[in-house]
N, CA, C and O of each residue as an XYZ file, in Angstrom:
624
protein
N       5.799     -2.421    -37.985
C       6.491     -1.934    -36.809
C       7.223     -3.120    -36.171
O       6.663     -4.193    -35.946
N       8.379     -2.891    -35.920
C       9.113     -4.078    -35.094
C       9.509     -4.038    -34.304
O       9.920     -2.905    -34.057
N       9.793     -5.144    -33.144
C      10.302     -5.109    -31.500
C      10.891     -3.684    -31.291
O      11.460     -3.072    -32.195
N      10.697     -3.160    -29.920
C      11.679     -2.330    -29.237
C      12.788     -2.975    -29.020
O      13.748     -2.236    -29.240
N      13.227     -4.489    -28.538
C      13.831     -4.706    -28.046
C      14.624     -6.118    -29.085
O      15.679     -6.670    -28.774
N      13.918     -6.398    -30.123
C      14.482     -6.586    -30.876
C      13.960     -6.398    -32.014
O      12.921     -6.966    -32.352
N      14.747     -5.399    -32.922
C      14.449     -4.464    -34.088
C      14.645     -5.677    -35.359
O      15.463     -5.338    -36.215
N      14.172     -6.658    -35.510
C      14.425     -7.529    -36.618
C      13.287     -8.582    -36.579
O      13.039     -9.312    -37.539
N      12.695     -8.609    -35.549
C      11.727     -9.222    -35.374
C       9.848     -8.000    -35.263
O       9.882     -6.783    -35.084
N       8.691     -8.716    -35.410
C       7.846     -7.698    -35.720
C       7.244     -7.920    -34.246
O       7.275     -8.828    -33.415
N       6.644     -6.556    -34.342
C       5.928     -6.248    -33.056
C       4.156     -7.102    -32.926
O       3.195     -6.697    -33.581
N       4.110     -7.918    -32.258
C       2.962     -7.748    -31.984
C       1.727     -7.106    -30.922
O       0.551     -7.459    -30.850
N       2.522     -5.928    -30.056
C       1.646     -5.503    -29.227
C       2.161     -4.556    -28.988
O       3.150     -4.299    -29.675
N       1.695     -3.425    -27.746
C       2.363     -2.570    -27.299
C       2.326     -2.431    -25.677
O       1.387     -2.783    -24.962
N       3.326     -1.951    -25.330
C       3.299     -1.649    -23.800
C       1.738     -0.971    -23.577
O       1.120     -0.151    -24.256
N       1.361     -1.754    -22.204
C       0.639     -0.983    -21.120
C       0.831      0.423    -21.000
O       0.101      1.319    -21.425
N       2.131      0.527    -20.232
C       2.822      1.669    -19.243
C       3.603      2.655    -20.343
O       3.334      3.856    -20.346
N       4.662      2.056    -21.353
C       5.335      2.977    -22.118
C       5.053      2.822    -23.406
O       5.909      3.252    -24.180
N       3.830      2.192    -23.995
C       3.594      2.720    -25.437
C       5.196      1.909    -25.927
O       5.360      2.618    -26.920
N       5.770      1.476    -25.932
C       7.001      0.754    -26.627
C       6.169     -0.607    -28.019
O       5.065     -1.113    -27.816
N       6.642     -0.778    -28.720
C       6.055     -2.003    -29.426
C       7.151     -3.414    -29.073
O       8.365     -3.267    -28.928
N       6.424     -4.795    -28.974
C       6.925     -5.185    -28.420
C       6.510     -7.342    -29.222
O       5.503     -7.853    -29.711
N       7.358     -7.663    -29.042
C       7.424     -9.129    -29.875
C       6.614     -9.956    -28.763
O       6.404     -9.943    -27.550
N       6.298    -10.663    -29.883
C       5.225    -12.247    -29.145
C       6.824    -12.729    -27.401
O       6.696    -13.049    -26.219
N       7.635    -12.567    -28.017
C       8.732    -12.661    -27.064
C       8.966    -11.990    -25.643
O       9.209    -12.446    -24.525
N       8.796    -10.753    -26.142
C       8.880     -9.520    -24.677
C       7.630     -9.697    -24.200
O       7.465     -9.554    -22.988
N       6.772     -9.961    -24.844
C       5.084     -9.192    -23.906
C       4.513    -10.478    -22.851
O       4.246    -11.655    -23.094
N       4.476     -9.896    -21.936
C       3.373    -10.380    -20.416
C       2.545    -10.037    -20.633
O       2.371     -8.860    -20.949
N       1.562    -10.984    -20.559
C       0.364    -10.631    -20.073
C      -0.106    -10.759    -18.597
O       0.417    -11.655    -17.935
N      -1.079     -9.926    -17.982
C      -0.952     -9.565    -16.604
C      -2.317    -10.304    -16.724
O      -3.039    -10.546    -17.691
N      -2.402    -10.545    -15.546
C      -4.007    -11.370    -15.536
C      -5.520    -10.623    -15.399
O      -6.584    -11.209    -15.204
N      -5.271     -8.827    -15.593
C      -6.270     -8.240    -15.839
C      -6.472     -8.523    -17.694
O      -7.457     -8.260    -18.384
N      -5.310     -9.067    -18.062
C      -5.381     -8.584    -19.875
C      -4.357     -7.563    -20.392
O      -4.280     -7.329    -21.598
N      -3.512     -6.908    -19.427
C      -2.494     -5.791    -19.945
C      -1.327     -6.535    -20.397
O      -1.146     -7.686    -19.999
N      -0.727     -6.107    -20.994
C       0.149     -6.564    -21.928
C       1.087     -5.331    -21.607
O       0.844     -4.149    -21.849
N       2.718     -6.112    -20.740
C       4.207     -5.389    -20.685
C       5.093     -5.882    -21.292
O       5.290     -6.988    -21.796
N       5.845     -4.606    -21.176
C       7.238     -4.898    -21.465
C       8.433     -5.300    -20.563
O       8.502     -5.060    -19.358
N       9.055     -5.731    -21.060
C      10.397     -6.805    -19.846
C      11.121     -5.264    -18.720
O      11.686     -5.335    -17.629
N      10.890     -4.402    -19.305
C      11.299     -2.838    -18.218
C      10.399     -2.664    -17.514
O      10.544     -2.544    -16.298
N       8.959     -2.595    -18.266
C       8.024     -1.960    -17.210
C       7.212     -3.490    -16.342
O       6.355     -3.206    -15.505
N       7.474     -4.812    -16.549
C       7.489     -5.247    -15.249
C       8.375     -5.520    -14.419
O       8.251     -5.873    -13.246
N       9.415     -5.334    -15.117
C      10.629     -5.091    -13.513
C      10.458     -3.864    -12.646
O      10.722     -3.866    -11.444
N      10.064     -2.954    -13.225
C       9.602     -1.753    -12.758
C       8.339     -2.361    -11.912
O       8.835     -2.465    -10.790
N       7.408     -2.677    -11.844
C       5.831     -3.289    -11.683
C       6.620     -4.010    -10.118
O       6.426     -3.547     -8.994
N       7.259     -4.878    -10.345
C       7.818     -5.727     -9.824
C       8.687     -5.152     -8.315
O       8.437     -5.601     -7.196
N       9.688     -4.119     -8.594
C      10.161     -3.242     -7.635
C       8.970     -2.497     -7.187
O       9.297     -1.983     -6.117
N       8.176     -2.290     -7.371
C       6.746     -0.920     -6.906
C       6.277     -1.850     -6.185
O       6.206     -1.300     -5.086
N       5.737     -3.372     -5.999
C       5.395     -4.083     -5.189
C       6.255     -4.507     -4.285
O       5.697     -4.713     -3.207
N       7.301     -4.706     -4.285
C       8.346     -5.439     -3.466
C       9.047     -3.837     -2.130
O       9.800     -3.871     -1.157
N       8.454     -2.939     -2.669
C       8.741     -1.523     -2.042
C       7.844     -1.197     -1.042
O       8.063     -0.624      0.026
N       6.078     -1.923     -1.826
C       4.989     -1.507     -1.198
C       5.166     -2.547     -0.221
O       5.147     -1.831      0.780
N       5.249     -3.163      0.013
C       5.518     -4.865      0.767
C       6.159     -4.092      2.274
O       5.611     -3.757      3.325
N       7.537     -4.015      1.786
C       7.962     -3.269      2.911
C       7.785     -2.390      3.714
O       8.114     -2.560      4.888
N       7.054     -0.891      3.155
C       6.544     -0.317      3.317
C       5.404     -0.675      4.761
O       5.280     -0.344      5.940
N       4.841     -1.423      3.895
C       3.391     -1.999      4.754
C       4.413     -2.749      6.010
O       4.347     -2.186      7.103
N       4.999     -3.520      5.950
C       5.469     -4.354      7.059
C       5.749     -3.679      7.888
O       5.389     -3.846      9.053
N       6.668     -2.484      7.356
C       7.101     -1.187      8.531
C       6.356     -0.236      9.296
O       6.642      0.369     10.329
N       5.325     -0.234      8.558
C       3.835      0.571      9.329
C       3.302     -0.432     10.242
O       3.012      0.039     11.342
N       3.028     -2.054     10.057
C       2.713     -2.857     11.368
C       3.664     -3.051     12.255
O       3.284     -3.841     13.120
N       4.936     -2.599     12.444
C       5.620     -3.200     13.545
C       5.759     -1.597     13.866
O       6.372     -1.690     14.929
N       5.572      0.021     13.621
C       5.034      0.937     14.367
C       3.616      0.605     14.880
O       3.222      0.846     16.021
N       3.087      0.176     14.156
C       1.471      0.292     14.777
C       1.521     -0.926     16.107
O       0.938     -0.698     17.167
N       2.117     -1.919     15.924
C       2.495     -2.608     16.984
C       3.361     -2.036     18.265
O       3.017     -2.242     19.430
N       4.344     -1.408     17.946
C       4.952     -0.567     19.238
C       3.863      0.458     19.937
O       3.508      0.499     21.115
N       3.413      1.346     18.714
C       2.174      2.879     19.482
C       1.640      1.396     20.510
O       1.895      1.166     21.692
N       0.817      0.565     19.498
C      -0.244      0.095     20.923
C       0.180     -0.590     21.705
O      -0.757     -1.176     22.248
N       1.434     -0.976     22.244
C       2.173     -2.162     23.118
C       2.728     -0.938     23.670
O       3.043     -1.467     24.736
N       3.168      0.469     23.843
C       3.376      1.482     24.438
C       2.240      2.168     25.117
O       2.275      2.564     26.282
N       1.401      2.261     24.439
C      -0.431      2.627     25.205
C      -0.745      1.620     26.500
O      -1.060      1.876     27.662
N      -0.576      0.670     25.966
C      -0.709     -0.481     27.194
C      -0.182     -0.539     27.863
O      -0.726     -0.694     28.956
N       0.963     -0.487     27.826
C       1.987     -0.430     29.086
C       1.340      1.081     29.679
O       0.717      1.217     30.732
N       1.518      1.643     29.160
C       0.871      3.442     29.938
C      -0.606      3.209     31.204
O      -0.865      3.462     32.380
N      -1.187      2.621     30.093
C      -2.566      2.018     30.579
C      -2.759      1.508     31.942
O      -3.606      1.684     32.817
N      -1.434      0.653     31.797
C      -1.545     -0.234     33.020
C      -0.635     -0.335     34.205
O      -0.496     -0.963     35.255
N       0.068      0.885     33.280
C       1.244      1.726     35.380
C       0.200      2.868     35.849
O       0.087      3.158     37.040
N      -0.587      3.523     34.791
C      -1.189      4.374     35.779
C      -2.573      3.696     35.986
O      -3.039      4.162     37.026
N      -3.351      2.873     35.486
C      -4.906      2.456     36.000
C      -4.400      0.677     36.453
O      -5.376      0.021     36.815
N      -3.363      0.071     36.461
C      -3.298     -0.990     36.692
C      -3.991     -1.828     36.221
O      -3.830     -1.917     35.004
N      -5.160     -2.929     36.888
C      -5.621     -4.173     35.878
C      -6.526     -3.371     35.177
O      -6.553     -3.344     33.946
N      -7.692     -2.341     36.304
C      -8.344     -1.304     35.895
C      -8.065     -1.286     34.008
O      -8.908     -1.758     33.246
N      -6.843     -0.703     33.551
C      -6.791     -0.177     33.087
C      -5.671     -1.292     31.348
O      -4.846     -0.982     30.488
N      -6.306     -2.348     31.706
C      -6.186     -3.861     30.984
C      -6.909     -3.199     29.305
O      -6.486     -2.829     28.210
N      -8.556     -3.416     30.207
C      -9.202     -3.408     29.155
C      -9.643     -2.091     28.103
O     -10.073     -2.173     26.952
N      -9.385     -0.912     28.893
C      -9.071      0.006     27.347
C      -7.682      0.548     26.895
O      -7.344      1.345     26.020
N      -6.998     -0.192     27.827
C      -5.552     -0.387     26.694
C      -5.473     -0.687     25.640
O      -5.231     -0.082     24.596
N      -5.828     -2.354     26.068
C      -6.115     -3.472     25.040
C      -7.363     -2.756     23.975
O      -7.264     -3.152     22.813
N      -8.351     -1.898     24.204
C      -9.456     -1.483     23.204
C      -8.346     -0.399     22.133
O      -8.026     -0.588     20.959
N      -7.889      0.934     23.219
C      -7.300      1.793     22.454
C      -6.060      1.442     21.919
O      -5.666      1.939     20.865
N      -5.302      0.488     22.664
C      -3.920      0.113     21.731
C      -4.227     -0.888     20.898
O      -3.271     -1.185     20.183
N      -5.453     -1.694     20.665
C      -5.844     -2.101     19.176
C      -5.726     -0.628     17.975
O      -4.870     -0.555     17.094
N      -6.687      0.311     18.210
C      -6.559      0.709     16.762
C      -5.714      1.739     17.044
O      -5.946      2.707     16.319
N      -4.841      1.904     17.801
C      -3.593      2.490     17.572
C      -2.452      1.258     16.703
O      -1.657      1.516     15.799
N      -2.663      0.230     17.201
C      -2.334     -0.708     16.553
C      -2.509     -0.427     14.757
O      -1.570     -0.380     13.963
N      -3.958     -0.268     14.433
C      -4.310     -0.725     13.176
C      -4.139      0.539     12.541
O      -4.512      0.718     11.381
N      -3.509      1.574     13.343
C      -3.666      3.172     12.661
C      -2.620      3.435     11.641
O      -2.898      3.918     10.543
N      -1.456      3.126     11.993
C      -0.272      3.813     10.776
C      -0.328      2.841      9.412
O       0.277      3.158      8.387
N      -1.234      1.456      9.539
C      -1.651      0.775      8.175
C      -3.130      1.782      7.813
O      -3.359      2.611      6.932
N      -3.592      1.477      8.458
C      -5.016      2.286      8.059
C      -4.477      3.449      6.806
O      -4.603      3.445      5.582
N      -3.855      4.373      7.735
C      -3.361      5.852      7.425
C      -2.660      5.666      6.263
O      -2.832      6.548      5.423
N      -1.774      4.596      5.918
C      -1.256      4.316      4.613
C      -1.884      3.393      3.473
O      -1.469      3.491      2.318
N      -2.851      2.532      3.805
C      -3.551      2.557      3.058
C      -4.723      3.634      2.208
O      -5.070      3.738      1.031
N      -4.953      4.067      2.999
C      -6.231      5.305      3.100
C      -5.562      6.237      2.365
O      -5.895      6.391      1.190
N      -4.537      6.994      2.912
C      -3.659      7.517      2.390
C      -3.249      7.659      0.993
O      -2.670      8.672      0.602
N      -3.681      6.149     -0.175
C      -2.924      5.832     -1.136
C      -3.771      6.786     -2.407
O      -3.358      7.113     -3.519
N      -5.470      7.144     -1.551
C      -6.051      7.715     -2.221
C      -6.236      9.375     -2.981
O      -6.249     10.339     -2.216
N      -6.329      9.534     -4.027
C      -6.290     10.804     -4.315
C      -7.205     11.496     -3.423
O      -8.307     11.180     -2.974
N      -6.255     12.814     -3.241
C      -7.592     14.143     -2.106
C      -8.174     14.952     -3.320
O      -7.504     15.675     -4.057
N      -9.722     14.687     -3.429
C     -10.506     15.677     -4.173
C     -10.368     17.275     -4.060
O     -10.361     18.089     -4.983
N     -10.265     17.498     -2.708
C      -9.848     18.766     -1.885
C      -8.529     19.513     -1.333
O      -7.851     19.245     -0.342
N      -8.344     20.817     -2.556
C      -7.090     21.343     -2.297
C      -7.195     22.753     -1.280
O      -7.622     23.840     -1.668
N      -6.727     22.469      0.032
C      -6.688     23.404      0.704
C      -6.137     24.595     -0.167
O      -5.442     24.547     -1.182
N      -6.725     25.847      0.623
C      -6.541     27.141     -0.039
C      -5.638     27.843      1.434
O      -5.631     29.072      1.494
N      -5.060     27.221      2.334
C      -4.889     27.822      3.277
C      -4.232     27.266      3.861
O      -3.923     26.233      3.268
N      -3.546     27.407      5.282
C      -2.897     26.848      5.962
C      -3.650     26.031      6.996
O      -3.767     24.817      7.163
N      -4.181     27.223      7.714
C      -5.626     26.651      8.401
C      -6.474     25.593      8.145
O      -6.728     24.747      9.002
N      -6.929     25.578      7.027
C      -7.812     24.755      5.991
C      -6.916     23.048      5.673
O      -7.497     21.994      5.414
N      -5.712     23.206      5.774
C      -5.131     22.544      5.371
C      -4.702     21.459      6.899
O      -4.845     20.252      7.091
N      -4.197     22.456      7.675
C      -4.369     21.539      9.245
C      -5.422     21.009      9.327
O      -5.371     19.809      9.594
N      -6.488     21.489      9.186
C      -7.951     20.731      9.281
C      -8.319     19.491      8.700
O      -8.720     18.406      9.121
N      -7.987     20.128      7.307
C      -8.330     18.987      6.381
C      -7.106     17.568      6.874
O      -7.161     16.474      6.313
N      -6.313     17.816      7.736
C      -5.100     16.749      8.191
C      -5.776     15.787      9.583
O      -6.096     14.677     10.010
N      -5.692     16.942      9.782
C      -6.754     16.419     11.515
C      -8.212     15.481     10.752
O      -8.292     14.293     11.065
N      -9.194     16.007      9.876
C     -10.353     15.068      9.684
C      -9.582     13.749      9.411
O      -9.815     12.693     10.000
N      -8.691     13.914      8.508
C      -8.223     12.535      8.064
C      -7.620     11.437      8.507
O      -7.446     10.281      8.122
N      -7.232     12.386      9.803
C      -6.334     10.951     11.266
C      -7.379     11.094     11.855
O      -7.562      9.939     12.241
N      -8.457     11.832     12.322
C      -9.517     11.563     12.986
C     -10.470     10.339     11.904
O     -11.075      9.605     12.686
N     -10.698     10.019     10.779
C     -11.385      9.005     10.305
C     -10.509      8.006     10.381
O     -10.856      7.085     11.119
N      -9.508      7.903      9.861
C      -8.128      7.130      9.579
C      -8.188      6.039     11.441
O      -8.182      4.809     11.494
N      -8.241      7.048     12.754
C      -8.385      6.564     13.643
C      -9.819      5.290     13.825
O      -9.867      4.073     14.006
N     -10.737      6.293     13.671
C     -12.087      5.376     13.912
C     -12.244      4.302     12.966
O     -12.777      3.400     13.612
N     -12.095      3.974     11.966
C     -11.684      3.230     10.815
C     -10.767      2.384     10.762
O     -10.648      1.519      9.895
N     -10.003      2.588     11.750
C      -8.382      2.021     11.331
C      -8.590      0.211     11.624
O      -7.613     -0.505     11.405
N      -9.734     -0.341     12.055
C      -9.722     -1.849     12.092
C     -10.243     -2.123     10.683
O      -9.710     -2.883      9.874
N     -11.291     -1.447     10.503
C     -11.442     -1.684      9.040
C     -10.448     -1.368      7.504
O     -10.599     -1.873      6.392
N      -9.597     -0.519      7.894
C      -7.845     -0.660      7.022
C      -7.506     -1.743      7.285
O      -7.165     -2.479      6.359
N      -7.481     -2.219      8.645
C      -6.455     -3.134      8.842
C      -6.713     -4.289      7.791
O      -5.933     -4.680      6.923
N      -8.161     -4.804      8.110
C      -8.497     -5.849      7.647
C      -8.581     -5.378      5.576
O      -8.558     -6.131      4.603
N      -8.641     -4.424      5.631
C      -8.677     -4.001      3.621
C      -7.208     -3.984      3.438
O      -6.870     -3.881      2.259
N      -6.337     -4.053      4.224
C      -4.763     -3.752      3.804
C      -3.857     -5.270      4.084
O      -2.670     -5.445      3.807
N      -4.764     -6.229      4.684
C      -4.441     -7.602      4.950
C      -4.555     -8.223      3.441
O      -3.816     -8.932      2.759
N      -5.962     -7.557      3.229
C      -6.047     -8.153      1.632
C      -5.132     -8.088      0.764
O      -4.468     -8.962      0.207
N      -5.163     -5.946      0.622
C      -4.284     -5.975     -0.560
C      -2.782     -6.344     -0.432
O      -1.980     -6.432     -1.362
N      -2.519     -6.568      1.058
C      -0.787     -7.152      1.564
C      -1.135     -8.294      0.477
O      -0.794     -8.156     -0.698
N      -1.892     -9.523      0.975
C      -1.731    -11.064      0.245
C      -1.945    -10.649     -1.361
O      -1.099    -11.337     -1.932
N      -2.577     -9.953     -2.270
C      -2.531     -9.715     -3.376
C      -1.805     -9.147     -3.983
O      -1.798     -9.070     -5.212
N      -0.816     -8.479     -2.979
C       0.381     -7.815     -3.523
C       1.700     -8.473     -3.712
O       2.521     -8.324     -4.617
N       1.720     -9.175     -2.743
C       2.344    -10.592     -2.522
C       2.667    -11.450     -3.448
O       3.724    -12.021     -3.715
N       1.380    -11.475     -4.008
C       1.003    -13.170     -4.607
C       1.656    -12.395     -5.792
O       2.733    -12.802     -6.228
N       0.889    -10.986     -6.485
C       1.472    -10.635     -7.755
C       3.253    -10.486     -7.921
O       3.844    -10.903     -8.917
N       3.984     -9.779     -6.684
C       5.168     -9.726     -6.734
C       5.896    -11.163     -7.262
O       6.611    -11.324     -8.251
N       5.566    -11.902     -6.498
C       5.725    -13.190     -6.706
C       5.370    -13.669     -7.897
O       6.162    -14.336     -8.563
N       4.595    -13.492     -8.158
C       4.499    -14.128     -9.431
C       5.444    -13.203    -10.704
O       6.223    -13.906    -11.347
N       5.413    -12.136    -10.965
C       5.832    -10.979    -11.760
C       7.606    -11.347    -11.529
O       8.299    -11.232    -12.539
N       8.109    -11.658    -10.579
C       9.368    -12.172    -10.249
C      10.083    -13.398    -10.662
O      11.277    -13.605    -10.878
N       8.845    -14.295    -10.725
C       9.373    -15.239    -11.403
C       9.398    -15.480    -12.715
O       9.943    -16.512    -13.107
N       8.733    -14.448    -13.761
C       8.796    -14.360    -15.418
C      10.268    -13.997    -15.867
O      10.538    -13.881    -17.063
């Protein structure tokens, strides 16, 4: 079997992602051990550099909700009303990362209903809420690891 990408030379591996065969030349290796092709990590490469943004744009909403709570907080309760600003416009803060991290996960549970289905929306900003410092800090991670890989995957 020989290269996808060059048909004169022999394949020694195959894509990860598209099953393509692929020369000692084309193939990456990823630092789990997967082995790509020069398409599917430019592809790899745009999916991180998308998620990146993504995420950045959910902290500077989650930064306005809670810098808008606070201000609310503190025309109608004044200093009073400092310290559960500052409590509730934290994880309003940490909520629209939370919610998109959290979010990234498959739902085991397919509403059968409409009803069922509002519900099942509401539990999930209701955990997504109480939770949302603990996203913050799991989505800090995968931000710097997403990072580091873009970066690196960019420069091959």
């Amino acid at each position: 079997m020989n290269c996808f990408y060059h048909p004169n030379t022999p394949a020694v591996a195959t894509c990860r992602d598209c099953g393509k065969a692929i020369c000692k030349d084309c193939t990456t290796e990823m630092t789990n051990g997967d082995l790509l092709c020069p398409s599917c990590l430019e592809s790899l490469g745009y999916y991180q550099l998308n998620w990146l943004k993504k995420f950045k744009k959910r902290l500077i909403a989650g930064g306005i909700l809670g810098g808008i709570f606070l201000f609310f907080m503190i025309k109608e309760l004044g200093t009073a009303g400092i310290i559960w600003g500052l409590i509730i416009g934290f994880f309003l803060f940490c909520l629209p990362v939370s919610y998109f991290v959290f979010g990234e996960t498959p739902d085991p549970y397919v509403p059968t209903s409409l009803e069922s289905a509002g519900k099942l929306e509401l539990l999930k900003f209701g955990i997504s809420f109480i939770t949302s410092p603990i996203g913050l800090i799991k989505s800090i991670g995968k931000y710097k690891r997403m990072k580091a890989a873009a970066e690196s995957n960019l420069k091959r």
